[in-house]
N, C-alpha and C positions, 0 to 999 in steps of 0.2 A: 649379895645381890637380891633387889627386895622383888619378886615376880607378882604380877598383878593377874588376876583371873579375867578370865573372858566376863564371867558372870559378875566380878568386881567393877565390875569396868561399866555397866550397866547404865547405874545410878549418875557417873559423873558426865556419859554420853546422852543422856535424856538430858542434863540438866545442861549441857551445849545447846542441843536443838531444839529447847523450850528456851532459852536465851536467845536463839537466831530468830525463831519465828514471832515471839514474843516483841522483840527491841523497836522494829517500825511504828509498831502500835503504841511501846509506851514513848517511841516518841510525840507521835501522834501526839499522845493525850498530857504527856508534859506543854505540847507547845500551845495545844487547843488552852489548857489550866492558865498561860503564862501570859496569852493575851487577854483571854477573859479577864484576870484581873488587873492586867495591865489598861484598860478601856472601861473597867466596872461593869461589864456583863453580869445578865441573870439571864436565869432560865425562865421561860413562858411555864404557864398551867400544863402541866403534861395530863394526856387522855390517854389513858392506860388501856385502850383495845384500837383494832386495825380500823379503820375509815371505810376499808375497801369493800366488804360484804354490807358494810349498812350505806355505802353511795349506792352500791349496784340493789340492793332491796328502794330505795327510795328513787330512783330512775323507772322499775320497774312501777311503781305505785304513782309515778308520775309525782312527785312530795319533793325531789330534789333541791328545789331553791329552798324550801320551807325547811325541810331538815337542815340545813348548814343552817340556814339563820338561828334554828333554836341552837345548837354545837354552841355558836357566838353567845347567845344569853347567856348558855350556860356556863362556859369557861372564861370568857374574857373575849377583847378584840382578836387577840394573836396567843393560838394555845397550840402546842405539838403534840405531834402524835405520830400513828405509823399505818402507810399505806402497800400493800401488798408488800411489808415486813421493812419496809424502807421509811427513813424519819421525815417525817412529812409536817411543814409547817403551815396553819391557813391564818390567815389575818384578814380583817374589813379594817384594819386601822388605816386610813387615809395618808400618815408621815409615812408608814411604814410600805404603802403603796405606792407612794413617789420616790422611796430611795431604793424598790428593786426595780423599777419601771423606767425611772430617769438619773438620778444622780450616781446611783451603782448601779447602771443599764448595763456595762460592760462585764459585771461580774457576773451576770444570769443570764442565761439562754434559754430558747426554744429545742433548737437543733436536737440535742442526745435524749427526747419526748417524742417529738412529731416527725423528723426525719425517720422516711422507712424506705433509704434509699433512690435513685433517680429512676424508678419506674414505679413509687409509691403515687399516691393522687395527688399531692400535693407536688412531687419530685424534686425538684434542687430551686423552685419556688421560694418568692421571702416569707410567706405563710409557714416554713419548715426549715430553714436555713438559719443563722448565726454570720455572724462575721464577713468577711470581704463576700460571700455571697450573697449574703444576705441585704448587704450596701450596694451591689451591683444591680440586682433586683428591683433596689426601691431608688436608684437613680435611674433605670430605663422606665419605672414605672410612672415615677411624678409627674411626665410634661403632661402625661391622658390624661389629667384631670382639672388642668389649668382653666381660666376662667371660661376663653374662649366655648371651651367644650361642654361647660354646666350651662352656659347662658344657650345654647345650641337648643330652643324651643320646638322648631320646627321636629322633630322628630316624637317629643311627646306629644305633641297636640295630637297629631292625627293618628296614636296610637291609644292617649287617653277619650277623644270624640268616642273612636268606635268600642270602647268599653262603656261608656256612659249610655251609647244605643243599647248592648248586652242587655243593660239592669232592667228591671220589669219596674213599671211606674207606676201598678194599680194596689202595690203596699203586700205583695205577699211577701215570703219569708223566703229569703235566699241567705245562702252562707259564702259573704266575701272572698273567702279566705281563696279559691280555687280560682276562682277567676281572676283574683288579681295576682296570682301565682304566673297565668295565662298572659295578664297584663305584662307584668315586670318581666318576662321572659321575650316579648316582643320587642320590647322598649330596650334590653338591656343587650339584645341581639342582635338588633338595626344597631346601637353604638356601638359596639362591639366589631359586629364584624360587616356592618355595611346593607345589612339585609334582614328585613324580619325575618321571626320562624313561623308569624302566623298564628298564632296558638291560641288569637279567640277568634279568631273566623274558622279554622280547623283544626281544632284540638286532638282529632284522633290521628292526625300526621306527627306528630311530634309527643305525644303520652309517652312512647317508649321512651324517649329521650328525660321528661320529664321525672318518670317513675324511676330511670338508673342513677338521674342526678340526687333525689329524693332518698335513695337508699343508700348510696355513696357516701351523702354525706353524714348522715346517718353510722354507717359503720367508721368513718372516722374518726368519729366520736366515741368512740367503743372501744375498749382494751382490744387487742389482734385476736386472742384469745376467745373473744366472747363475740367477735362478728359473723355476722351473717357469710354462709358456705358462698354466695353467689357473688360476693365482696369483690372478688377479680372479675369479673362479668359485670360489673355496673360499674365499674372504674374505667374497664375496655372501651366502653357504649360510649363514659364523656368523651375521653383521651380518641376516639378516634372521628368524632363529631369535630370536634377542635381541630386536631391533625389536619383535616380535608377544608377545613375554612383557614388553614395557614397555609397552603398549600395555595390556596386561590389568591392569597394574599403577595405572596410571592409573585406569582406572576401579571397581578398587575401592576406590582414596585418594579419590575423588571421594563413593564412595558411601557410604563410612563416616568418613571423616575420622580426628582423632585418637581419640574414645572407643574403638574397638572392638580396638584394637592389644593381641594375645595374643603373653605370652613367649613360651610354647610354642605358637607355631605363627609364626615368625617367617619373613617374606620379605625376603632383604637387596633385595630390588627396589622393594619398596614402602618400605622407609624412604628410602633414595636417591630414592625421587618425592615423596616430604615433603618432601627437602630441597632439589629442585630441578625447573623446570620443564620443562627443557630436554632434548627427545629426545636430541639428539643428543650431548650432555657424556654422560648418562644410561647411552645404548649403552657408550661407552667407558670408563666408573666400571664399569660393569657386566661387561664384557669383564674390565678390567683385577681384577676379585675374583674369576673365572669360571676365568681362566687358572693360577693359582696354586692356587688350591683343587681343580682336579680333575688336572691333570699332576702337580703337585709330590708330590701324594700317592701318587698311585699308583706315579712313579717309585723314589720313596724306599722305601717298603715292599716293591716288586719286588728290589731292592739290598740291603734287610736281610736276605731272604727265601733269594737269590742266596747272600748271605757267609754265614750261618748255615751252609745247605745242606751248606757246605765244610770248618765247623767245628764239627765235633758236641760238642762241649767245651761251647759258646757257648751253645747251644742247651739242653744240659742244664742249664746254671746259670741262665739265663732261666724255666726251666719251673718251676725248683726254688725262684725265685725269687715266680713266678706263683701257686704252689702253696697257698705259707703264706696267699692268704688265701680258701680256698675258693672255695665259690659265691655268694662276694658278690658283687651287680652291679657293673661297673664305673662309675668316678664318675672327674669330673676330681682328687679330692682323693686318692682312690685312687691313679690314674697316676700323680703326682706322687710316691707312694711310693716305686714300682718303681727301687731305685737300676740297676739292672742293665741294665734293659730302656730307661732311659734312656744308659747306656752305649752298649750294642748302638746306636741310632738316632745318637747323637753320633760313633762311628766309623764309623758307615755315611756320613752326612753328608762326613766328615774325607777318607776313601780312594776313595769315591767321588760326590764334591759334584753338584747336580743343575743345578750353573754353574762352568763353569772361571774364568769370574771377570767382570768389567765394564769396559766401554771406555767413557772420555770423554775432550771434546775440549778442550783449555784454552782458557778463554774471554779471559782476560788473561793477558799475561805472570807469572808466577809465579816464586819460588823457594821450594824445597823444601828443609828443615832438612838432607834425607841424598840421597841415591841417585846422586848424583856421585863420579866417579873411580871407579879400577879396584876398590876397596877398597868404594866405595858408601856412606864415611861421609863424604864432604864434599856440601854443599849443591849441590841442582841446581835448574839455569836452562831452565823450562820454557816456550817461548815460545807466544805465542796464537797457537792453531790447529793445534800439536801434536794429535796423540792419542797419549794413557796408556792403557795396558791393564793391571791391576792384575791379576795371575793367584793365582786361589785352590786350584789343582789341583796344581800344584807348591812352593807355599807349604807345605798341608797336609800333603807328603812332605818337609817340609823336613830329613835330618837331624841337623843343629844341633839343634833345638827337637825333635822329636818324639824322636826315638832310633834307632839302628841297623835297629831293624827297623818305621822308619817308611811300610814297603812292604805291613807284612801287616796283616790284621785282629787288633785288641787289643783287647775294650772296656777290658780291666780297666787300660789305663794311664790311663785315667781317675780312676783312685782317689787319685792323686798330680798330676798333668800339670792346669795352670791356665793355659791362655791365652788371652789378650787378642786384638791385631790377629793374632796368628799363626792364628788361627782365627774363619773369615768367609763360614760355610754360604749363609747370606741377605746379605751384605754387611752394611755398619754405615755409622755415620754415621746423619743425616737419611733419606737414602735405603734403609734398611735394608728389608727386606719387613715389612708392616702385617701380613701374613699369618702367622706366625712362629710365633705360639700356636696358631692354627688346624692347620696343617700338621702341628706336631709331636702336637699334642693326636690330632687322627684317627690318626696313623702309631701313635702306642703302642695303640690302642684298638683299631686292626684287628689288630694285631701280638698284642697279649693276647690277644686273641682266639680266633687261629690256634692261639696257644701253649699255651691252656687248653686246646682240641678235640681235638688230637693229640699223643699222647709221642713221634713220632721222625719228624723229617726230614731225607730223602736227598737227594743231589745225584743228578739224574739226567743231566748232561749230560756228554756228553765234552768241551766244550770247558771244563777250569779255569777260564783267564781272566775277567777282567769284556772283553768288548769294547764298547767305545764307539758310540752311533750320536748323530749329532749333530744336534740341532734346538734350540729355543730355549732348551731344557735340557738337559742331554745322557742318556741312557737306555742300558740294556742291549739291545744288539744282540740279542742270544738270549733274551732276555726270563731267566724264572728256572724252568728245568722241575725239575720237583721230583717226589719220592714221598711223601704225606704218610701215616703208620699209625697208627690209635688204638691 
């Protein structure tokens, strides 16, 4: 009888349980080996340090856009690497932008990124959702934006007039940026919820409101980690600003039902309680049309505002553009004219986008037609749980595609230049912003606007540059101080 030792026994019982924990993994990486060559995968340029301490030093130096673009020069389109120790892929390659964005839109997600549960700021929102929620979302949200509701004038006009009174006519130096914060916050508050907040006839009723959405959004841009202690406190301020105007909205669906529903006098709050019962979805549909409509606008027209400033060229063919059609009221069929002035807003969009771009996480193993190999055109093997980060900031200076001087303000290479995935202000795909019409519609209108009231605007600031300040859109540091003169 052959006896075995405890202590014999040792060797053969490690080498069990380095076979059990071991086996998952080498299947893993058998099957990862066996499509990669089964599809001719390569591997991208790998960058051998973490992303994460030099994002967060160049956020803080305000460099963020600028830093990822050199990453690009210096690696390639699509190179990986590893953020806070997780394998992290970033690409400005345009193919490789349209097959996680739209053609494998189902294989990447937002959700296990920005979901930080249904009491997060964003909450069960399509801003933070995936999937059947995220479909239910952006079908309650589409009718708000139909055409009906962007041609709806009457509501800017007499919110753009008494910003136009604001501006001082005798050419001193004021900085856009606040006021038309003030602006877009009126305008985006009457559609919204039926009723202005006021905020340039009385700015100091509504600042607190202001200053919690400004830092909210701001921390949701920021690792959990790294945000600001008062983060539930300026999330509480919107979330219960909102609450108290759905609340209102309720009961006038209640008390009128369908008959009494006026185009012109439209509450995107009240049709969203038509179509659902529920506060709490309600808050974050609400949130998620609230957030685009008053930041995006204001930031973009501050940046139009900003470039012009710098390019008095720009500015005179825009006015001269404006000119031809008098004092006809503006109309959406109108703007839609203005080739120029839709120019001007498309390169502002392009040099200085209001999103350096979108991260998602691969929800299944994938592979991609291109962004493999040092060269970028062999298929890549994006494994589940990846993150992609598709950068639109370095994309849009790309100069391949754009031209040598894909650094400076052009509108006019627009008159020639036609691109597709190379140009992705709002993203595309599925996921593209519902808001899109809306956004651009109000920016020409405030923009005409300016451009009809005064013939000359100066830059009044010494710093040239655009600098960067980063929060969940990225904004002008210095806002846009200006001289405006009739």
């Amino acid at each position: 009888m052959i006896r075995v030792s405890l202590y014999d026994a040792i060797p053969f019982v490690t080498l069990l349980i380095l076979a059990f924990l071991l086996s998952p993994n080498a299947i893993r990486w058998y099957s990862r080996r066996t499509l990669a060559r089964r599809y001719g995968c390569k591997k991208p340029p790998i960058v051998h340090f973490d992303l994460a301490p030099i994002n967060a030093k160049a956020a803080q130096e305000h460099t963020f856009l600028e830093t990822t673009k050199r990453l690009f020069d210096e690696h390639g389109k699509t190179f990986k690497a590893t953020r806070f120790g997780r394998t992290f892929i970033r690409t400005c390659d345009p193919e490789v932008t349209k097959a996680v964005l739209s053609t494998h839109f189902e294989n990447f997600g937002m959700q296990p990124i920005r979901y930080e549960g249904r009491d997060g700021f964003f909450g069960d929102g399509m801003l933070a959702t995936d999937g059947h929620q995220w479909k239910r979302s952006r079908t309650l949200i589409r009718p708000t934006f139909d055409n009906a509701h962007i041609a709806n004038f009457d509501r800017l006009r007499s919110r753009v007039d008494r910003f136009i009174e604001i501006l001082p006519r005798d050419g001193s130096t004021i900085d856009m940026f606040p006021l038309l914060k003030r602006l877009t916050l009126d305008i985006s508050s009457e559609f919204i919820f039926g009723r202005s907040m006021n905020a340039l006839s009385s700015p100091e009723a509504c600042q607190d409101f202001i200053d919690a959405f400004k830092a909210a959004l701001k921390d949701v841009a920021t690792p959990p980690k790294q945000r600001s202690p008062d983060y539930e406190r300026t999330c509480k301020e919107v979330h219960d600003l909102i609450e108290h105007r759905i609340e209102e909205a309720f009961e006038r669906v209640a008390d009128t039902g369908e008959k009494d529903i006026d185009i012109k006098h439209v509450r995107i709050v009240d049709d969203l309680a038509r179509a659902t019962q529920d506060k709490h979805t309600l808050k974050h549909l609400v949130l998620s049309v609230f957030s685009p409509a008053h930041d995006a606008v204001a930031v973009a027209v501050t940046n139009a505002i900003f470039h012009l400033a710098r390019n008095a060229n720009c500015w005179t063919k825009l006015r001269a553009e404006i000119s031809l059609v008098g004092s006809r009221p503006l109309t959406y069929e109108l703007l839609n004219s203005f080739q120029y002035l839709s120019w001007v807003l498309k390169e502002t969009h392009r040099i200085t986008p209001l999103n350096a771009g979108t991260l998602r996480e691969c929800l299944s193993t994938t592979v991609l037609p291109c962004g493999g190999g040092n060269d970028g055109l062999s298929p890549l093997l994006v494994e589940k749980g990846d993150l992609i980060d598709t950068n639109w900031y370095a994309k849009h200076r790309a100069r391949a595609f754009w031209g040598e001087d894909a650094d400076e303000f052009r509108p006019e290479r627009w008159a020639i230049i036609r691109p597709s995935w190379e140009y992705t202000p709002f993203s595309g795909g599925p996921r593209i912003c519902p808001a899109i019409r809306l956004v651009n519609t109000e920016c020409e209108y405030i923009l005409a606007t300016i451009v009809r009231e005064f013939e000359r605007l100066e830059n009044r600031d010494e710093v040239l540059e655009w600098v960067e300040e980063r929060r969940l859109t990225f904004q002008s540091l210095n806002g846009a101080k200006v001289g405006l003169i009739c």
